[in-house]
N, C-alpha and C positions, 0 to 999 in steps of 0.2 A: 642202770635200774632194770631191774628183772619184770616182769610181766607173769601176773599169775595164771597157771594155766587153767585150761578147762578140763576138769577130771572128772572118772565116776565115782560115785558115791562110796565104793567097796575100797579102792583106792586112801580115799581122805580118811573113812574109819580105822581102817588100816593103820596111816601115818599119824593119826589121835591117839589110838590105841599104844604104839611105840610112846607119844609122847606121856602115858600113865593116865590117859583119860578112858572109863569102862564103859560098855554100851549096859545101859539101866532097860532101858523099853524101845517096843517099836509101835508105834500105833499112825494105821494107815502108812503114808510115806513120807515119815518122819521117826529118825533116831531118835535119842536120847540120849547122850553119854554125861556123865557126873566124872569128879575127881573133888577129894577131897585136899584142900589148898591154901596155906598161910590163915591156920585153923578157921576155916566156911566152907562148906561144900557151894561148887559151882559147877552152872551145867550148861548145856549147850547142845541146838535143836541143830542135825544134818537133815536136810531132804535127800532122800531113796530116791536120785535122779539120776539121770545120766544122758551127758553129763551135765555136772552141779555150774552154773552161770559162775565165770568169772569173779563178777560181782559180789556174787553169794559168799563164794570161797574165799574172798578176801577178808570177807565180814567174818566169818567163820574164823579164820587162823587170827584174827584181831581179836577175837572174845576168847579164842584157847590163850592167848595170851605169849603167841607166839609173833615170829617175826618170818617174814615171806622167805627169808635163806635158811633159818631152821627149820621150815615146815619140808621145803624140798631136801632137803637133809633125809629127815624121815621118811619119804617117798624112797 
């Protein structure tokens, strides 16, 4: 079992952005990135930290709809 790391924020947009998700806004220190997906646009809030809490990241690649081997893939 792999362990997620702790990354920066420029990073994980980054490996989102690979994955076809677009950054929409930024307000304060919080992204925004949208993709439109099995016809519904879905979106999903990054905080502009560094670096983004384990925790956080996990939650994050669980709502992109990703799985912890394909996210570091994209990295």
């Amino acid at each position: 079992m792999t362990i997620t790391p702790s990354l920066s924020y420029h990073v994980i947009i980054t490996a989102l952005e690979r994955a076809g998700w677009r950054v929409d806004r930024q307000k304060g220190s919080h992204i925004r990135l949208s993709r439109f997906a099995a016809g519904r646009l879905r979106k999903l809030t990054v905080p502009a930290h560094r670096p983004v809490k384990r925790t956080t990241l996990a939650k994050i690649i669980k709502q992109a709809g990703l799985t912890l081997e394909e996210f570091l893939h994209l990295i």
